[in-house]
ZAMARGU-4260 file (C-alpha; in steps of 0.2 Angstrom, whole numbers, plus 5000, padded with zeros to 4 digits):
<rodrens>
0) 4302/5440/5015 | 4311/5435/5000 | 4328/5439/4997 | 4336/5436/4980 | 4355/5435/4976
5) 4362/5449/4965 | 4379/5440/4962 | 4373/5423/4958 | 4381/5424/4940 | 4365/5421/4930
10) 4363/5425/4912 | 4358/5443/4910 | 4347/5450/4897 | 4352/5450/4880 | 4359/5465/4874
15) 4362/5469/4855 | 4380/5479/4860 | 4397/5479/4851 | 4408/5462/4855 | 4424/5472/4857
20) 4426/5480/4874 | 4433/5496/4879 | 4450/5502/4883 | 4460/5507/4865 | 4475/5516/4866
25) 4465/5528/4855 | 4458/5544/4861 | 4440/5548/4862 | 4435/5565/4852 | 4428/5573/4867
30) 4443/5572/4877 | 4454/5576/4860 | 4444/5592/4858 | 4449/5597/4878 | 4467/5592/4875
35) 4465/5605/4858 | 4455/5619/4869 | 4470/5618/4886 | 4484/5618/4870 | 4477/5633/4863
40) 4474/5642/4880 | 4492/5638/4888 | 4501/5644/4870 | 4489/5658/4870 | 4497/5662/4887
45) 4513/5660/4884 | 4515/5671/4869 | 4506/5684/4876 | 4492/5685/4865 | 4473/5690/4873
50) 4457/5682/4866 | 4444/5698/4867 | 4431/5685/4866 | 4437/5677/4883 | 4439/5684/4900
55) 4455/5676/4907 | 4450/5670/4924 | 4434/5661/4918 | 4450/5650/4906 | 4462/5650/4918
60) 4446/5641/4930 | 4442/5629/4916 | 4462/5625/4916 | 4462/5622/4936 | 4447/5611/4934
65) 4454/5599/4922 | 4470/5598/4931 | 4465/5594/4949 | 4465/5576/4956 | 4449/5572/4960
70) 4448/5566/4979 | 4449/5545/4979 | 4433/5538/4982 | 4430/5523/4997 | 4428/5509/4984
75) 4430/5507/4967 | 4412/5503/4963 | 4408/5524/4969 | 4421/5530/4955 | 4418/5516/4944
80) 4404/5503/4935 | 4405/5486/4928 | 4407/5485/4908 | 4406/5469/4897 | 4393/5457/4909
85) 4383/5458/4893 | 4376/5443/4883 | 4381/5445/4863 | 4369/5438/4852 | 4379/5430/4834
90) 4371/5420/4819 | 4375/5415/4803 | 4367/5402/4790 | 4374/5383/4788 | 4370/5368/4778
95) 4367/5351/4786 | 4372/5333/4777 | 4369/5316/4783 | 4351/5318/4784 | 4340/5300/4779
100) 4331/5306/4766 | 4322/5321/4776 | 4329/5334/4768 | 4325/5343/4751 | 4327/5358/4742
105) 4327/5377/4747 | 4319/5389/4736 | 4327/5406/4732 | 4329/5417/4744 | 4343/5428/4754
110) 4347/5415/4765 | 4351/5403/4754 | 4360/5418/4741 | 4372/5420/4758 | 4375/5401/4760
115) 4378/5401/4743 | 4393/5413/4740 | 4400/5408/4760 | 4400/5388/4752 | 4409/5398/4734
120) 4421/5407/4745 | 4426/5392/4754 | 4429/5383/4738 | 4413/5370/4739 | 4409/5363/4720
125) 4394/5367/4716 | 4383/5373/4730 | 4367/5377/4721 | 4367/5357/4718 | 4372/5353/4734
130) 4356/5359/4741 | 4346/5352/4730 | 4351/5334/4738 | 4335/5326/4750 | 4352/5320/4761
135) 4354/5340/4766 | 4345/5355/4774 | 4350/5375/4776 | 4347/5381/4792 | 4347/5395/4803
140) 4363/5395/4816 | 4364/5407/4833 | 4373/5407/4848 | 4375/5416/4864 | 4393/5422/4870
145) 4395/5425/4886 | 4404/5437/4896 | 4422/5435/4898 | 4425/5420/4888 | 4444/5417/4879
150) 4447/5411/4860 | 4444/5394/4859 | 4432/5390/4872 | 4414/5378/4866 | 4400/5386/4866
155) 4384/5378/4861 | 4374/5381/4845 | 4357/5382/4840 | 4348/5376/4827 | 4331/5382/4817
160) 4323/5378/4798 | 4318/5391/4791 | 4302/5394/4782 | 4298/5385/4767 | 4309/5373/4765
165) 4309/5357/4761 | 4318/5350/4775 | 4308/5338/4786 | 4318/5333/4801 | 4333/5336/4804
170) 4336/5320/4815 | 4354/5311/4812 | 4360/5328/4803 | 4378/5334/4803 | 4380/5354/4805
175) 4393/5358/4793 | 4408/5370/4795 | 4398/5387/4798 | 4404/5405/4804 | 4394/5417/4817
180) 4397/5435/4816 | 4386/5447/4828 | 4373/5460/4814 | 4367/5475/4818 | 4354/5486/4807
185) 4362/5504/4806 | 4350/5516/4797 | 4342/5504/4788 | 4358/5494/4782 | 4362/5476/4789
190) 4381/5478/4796 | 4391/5463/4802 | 4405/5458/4812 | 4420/5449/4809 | 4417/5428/4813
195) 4417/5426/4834 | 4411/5410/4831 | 4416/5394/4818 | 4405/5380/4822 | 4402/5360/4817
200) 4395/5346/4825 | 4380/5334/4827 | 4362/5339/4831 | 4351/5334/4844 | 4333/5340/4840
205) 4317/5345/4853 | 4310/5329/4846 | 4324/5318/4853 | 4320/5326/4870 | 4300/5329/4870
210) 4293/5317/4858 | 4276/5320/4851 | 4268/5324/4832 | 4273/5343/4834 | 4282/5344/4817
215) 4291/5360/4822 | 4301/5349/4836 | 4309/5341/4822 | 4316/5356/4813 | 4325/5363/4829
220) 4339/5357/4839 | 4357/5362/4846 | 4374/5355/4843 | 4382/5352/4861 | 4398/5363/4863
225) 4398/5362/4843 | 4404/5381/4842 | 4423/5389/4844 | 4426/5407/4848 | 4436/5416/4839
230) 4439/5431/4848 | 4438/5433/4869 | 4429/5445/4877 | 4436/5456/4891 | 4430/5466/4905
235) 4432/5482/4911 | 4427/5497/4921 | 4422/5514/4916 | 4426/5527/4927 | 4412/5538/4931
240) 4414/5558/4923 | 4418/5566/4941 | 4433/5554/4945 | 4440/5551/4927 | 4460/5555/4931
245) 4476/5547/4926 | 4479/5548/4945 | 4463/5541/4949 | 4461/5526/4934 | 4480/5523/4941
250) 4477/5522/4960 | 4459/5510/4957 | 4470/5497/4946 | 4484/5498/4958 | 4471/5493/4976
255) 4462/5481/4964 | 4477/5471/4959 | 4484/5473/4979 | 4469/5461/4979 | 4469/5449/4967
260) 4484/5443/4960 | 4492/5429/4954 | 4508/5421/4947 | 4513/5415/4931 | 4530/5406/4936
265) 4540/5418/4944 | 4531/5433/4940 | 4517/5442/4950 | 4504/5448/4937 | 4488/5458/4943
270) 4470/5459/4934 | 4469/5476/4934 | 4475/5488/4919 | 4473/5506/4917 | 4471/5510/4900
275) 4465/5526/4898 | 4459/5541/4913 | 4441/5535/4911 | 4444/5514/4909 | 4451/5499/4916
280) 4450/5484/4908 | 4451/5468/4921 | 4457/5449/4916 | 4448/5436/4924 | 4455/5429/4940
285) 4458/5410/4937 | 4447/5408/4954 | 4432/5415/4946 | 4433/5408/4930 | 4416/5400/4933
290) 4409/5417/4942 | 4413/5430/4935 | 4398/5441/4941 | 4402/5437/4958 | 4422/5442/4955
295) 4415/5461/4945 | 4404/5463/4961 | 4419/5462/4974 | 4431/5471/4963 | 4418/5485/4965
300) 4420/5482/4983 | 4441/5486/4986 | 4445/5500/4995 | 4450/5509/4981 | 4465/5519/4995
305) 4470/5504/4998 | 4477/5498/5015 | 4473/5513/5028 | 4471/5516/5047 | 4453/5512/5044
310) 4451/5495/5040 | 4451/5488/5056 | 4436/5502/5060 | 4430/5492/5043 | 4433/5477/5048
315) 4423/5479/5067 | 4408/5487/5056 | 4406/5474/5043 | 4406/5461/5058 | 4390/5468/5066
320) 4381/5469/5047 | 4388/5449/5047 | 4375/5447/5062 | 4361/5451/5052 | 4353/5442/5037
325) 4345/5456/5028 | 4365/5465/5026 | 4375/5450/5029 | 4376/5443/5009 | 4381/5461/5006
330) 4396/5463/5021 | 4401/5446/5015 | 4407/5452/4998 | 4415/5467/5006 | 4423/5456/5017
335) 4428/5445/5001 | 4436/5459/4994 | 4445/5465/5010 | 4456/5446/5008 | 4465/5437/5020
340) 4462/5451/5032 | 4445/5446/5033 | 4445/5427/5036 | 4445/5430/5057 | 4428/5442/5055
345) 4421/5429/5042 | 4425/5413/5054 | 4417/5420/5068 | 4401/5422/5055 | 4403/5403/5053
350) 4398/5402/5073 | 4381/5408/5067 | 4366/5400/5072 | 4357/5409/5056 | 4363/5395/5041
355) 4360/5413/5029 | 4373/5419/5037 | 4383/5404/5040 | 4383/5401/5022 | 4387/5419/5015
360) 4403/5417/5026 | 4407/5401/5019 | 4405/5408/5002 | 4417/5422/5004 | 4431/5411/5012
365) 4428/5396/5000 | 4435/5409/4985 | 4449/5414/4999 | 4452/5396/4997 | 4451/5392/5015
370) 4446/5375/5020 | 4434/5379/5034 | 4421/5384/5020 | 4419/5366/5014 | 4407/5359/5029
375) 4397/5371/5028 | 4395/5375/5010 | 4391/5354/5009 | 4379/5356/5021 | 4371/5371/5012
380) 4370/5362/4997 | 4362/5348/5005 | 4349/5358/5016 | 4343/5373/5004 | 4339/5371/4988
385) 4342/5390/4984 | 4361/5389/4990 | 4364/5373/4977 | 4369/5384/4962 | 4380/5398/4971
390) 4385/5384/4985 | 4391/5372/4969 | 4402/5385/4960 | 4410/5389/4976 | 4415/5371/4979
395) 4419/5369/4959 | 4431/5381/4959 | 4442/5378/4976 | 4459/5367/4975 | 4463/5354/4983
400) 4457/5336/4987 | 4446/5340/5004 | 4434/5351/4992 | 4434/5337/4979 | 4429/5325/4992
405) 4414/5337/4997 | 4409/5337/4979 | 4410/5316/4978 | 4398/5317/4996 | 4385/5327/4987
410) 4384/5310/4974 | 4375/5301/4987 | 4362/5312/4992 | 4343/5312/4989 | 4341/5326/4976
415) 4341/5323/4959 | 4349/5341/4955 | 4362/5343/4968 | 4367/5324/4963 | 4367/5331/4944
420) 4374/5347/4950 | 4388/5341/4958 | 4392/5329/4944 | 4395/5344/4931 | 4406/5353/4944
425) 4417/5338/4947 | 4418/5334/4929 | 4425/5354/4926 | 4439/5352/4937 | 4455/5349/4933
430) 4457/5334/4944 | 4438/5329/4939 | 4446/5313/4930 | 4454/5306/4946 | 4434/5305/4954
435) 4424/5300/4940 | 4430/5292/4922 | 4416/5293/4906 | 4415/5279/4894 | 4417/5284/4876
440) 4400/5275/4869 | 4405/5283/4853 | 4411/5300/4843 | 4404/5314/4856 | 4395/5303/4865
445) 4399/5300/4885 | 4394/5287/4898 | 4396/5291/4916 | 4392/5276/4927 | 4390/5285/4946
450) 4392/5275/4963 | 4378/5282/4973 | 4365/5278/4988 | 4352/5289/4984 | 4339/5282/4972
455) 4343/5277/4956 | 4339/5289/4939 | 4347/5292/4923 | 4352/5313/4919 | 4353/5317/4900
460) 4364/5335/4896 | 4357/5347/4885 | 4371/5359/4888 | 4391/5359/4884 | 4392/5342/4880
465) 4384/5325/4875 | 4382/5316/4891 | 4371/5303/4901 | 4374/5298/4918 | 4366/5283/4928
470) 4367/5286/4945 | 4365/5270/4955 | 4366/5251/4950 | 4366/5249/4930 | 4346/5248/4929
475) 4337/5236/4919 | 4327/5240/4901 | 4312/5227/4901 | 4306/5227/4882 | 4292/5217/4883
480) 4286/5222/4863 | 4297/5233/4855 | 4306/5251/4853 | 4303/5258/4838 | 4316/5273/4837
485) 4321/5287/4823 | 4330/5282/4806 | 4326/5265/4806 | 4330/5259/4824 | 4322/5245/4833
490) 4323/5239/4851 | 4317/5219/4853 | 4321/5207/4866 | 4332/5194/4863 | 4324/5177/4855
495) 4322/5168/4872 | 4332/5177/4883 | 4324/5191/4892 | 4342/5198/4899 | 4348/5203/4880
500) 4340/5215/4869 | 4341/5212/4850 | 4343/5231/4842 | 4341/5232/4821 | 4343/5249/4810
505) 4335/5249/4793 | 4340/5262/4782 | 4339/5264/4764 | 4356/5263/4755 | 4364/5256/4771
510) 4369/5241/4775 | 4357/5232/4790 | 4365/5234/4807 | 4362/5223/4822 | 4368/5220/4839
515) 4362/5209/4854 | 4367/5217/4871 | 4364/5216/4889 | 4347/5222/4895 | 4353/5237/4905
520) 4354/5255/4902 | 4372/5254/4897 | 4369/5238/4887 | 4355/5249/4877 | 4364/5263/4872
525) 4379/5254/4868 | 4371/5244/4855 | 4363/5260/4847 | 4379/5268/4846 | 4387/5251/4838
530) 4373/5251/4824 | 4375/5269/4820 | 4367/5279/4832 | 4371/5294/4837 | 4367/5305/4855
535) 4351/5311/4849 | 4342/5291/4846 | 4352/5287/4864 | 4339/5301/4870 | 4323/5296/4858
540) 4325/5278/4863 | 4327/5282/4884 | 4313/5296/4882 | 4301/5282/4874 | 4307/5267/4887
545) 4302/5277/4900 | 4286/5284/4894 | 4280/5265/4891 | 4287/5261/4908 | 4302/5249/4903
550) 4315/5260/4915 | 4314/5259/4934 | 4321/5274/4937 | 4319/5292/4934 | 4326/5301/4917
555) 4330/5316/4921 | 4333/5332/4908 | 4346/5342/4912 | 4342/5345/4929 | 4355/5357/4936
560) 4350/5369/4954 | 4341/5385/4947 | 4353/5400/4946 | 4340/5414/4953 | 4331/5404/4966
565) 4323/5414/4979 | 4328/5412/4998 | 4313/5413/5010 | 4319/5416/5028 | 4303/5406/5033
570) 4311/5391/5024 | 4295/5391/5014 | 4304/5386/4997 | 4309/5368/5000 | 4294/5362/4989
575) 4305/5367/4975 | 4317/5355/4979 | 4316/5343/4963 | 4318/5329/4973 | 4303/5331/4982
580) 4294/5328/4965 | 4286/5310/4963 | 4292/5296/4956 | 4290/5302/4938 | 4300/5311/4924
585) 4309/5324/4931 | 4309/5335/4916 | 4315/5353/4912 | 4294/5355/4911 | 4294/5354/4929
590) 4306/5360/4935 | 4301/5379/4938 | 4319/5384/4931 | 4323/5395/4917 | 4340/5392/4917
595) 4338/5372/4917 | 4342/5372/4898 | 4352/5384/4889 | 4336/5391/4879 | 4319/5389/4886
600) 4311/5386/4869 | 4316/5369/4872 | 4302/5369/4887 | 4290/5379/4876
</rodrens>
């Protein structure tokens, strides 16, 4: 039997819909035209004058209906559906520089007409020369901005050569300053948006990360958290036709915000705001910053009456569907919404011998903050591979140093991803710094250098930021010939010293580089930062070390916990585990997760 998590906050499909979300102060026609027809009826009435055309009691029937309350659903999600959980989809056109030679010249076309006049706008001399220099390259730029996101948050670009150019590689490329808007074609005419995104940064391409002769790998990458939003994005509900009231928007924000609150200073301030009778637009709780799928599906889940006589009946009933696996992930966000009321029915779930249940119920009280969840969220993480992602952004987001120290446990344990997974989430918390430091190799480049007793291996990012992490002892690189890297880069060992490794870059119109470091993982990409490396030759360089069998460790890409893993009540899914792979390359090609890296075209 499988059973998959409907609030596990994985991407949803992309939708080309309008950035801005509802809730304007401004009126929509159909209800303008209502507010015309009950004007004209009511002073109709009161100066005494008769519509032949109408019969009186079929108006006065229309008036009634527009006025009455509509009766207060159970919970919000009966009067009201989820709106802004959509993915928006942005791109524009950029230039690169800083490219060795490999790029060239772009023929006429409306791409590079656009670049043209955006680099004229923005004051660039001469443009049209400019791209005609073999150091530089247009290119393709998109992104994807996810729900609830605030102005100023990273967000990671991709990269694609277009077509005919004569750009070869765009390895060691710098993406200049470019600007994203979301486009649209309305009856036939290209419409675009204001800029949601400014971007810069540097490029890692698929062939830093997959090697091979495919040329196309070359002309494709992504700058790591290289992209700035310009505008957030908020959420909302609409309110279904038969409950759209003042009364009734009014009463739903009023129970959500009993709910979830919070306080800036001295002030209370709620998430919930009605702005119009058939909209309310909802701010991210700080708790589910990182969830914000899971915090839309218990808001849908208050009692929209708020506290009444019957929640203790409420209480008793969700308690028996706690018993049962096939309802318990369902009770437990009822529960969740419910709040503190809740934690007595959600501890006694705890006592389960069923770990589905045990671990909903430690879900629900990990975002009521309550201690008790950590053991079992730990232990859940450990166990079952399809808890790691949901289990992991529980722990993430919970204050306080006991769930930090669950978080640092999960360092030491077999598995390559929840060792990974448990790295990203302690580096996202606010006190991430006090558990694990990075070394700055260079400009946008981070080291982390991880204490662990499960077998050693090296995780490379290819989301949110440049990163490489060595779990374990510093390993040893054994060159026995050489490395031969991108833009000149060479890996020899030292002249009579097999503990130091002798790196060189060549490149024409630069200065020869050269640095002799320690034969380890951090000695190597610290001397191909020093010689004018960049993140994607520390990634080329490891790729090839370990296809050629000079690492004695794995090298793993991206490897985070799968998002929509399925849970099979048999326990039939533990072959999924990545660390039950053998000793090889952990790679996002087998890993079967579509969510390891932001876009799978890097696995295609």
């Amino acid at each position: 039997m499988t059973f998959k998590r409907p609030d596990s906050g994985a991407s949803l499909p992309l939708t080309a819909t309008n950035l801005p979300a509802r809730g304007t102060a401004s009126t929509s026609p159909r209800r303008l035209a209502a507010m015309l027809s009950v004007a004209v009826a009511t002073l109709a009435g009161g100066c005494g004058v008769m519509n032949p055309w109408r019969d009186p009691d079929e108006s006065n029937a229309k008036l009634e209906k527009l006025l009455k309350v509509p009766e207060v659903p159970g919970v919000v999600g009966e009067a009201a559906v989820s709106h802004g959980l959509n993915y928006v989809a942005v791109e524009g056109v950029a230039a690169i520089n800083g490219l060795a030679g490999t790029g060239g010249s772009v023929p006429p076309s409306g791409l590079r007409d656009q670049l043209v006049d955006e680099m004229k706008k923005h004051e660039v001399p001469d443009p049209n020369l400019f791209l005609e220099r073999p150091e530089t390259a247009l290119v393709r730029v998109q992104a994807i901005i996810p729900p609830g996101v605030r102005r100023g948050d990273p967000i990671d670009l991709r990269i694609i050569s277009p077509p005919q150019t004569g750009a070869a590689d765009l390895h060691g490329g710098w993406l200049m300053d470019t600007r994203l808007r979301q486009q649209q074609t309305l009856s036939g005419v290209v419409r675009k948006s204001d800029v949601l995104v400014v971007g810069t940064g540097q490029i890692l391409t698929r062939a830093s990360i997959r090697g091979g002769d495919d040329q196309n790998l070359k002309l494709e990458g992504l700058v790591l958290g290289g992209g700035r939003l310009q505008q957030g994005r908020k959420l909302g509900l609409v309110i279904r036709p038969e409950y759209q009231h003042v009364k009734i928007a009014a009463q739903l924000a009023d129970s959500i915000n009993q709910r979830f609150y919070f306080y800036e200073g001295k002030n209370r301030g709620g998430i919930a705001t009605a702005r119009e009778d058939d909209y309310i637009e909802i701010s991210v709780h700080p708790r589910y910053r990182r969830n914000l799928h899971r915090m839309m599906a218990v808001v849908r889940m208050v009692v929209a009456a708020g506290e009444s006589a019957d929640t203790q009946r409420r209480l008793v009933d969700l308690g028996r569907q706690m018993s049962e696996p096939t309802t318990a992930a369902d009770a437990a966000l009822q529960l969740e919404a419910l709040g503190e009321r809740a934690v007595p029915t959600l501890l006694e779930a705890l006592q389960s011998n069923d770990r589905e249940i045990r671990f909903y119920a430690a879900e629900a009280l990990a975002y009521l903050d309550r201690n008790e969840a950590i053991e079992p969220l730990e232990e859940a993480i450990t166990d079952q591979p399809a808890f790691r992602h949901p289990g992991l952004l529980a722990l993430e987001g919970m204050g306080g140093s006991s769930s930090l120290d669950a978080l640092k446990r999960l360092l030491n344990q077999s598995s390559i991803e929840t060792r990974y997974g448990a790295l990203r989430s302690i580096r996202r918390r606010s006190d991430g710094q006090i558990a694990i430091r990075p070394t700055k190799l260079g400009p946008g480049v981070d080291l982390y250098q991880i204490a662990s007793e499960g077998p050693p291996f090296i995780a490379v990012s290819l989301a949110e930021r440049a990163e490489i992490a060595v779990f374990g002892d510093d390993t040893a690189v054994t060159v026995n010939d050489f490395l031969m890297g991108p833009a000149g880069l060479m890996v020899r060992p030292a002249d009579g010293d097999p503990t130091q490794l002798r790196i060189s870059r060549f490149r024409p119109g630069d200065q020869d580089r050269r640095a002799t470091v320690p034969a380890t993982v951090s000695g190597l990409l610290s001397g191909i930062v020093s010689t004018g490396g960049d993140y994607g030759d520390c990634v080329s360089i490891l790729r090839q070390a370990k296809e050629q069998q000079m690492l004695a460790c794995n090298l793993a890409i991206d490897p985070l916990p799968d998002a929509l893993r399925s849970y099979y009540r048999d326990g039939s899914d533990d072959s999924n585990d990545p660390a039950s792979l053998p000793p090889a390359n952990v790679t996002a090609d087998t890993q079967d997760d579509s969510q390891t890296s932001w876009w799978s075209w890097w696995k295609s």
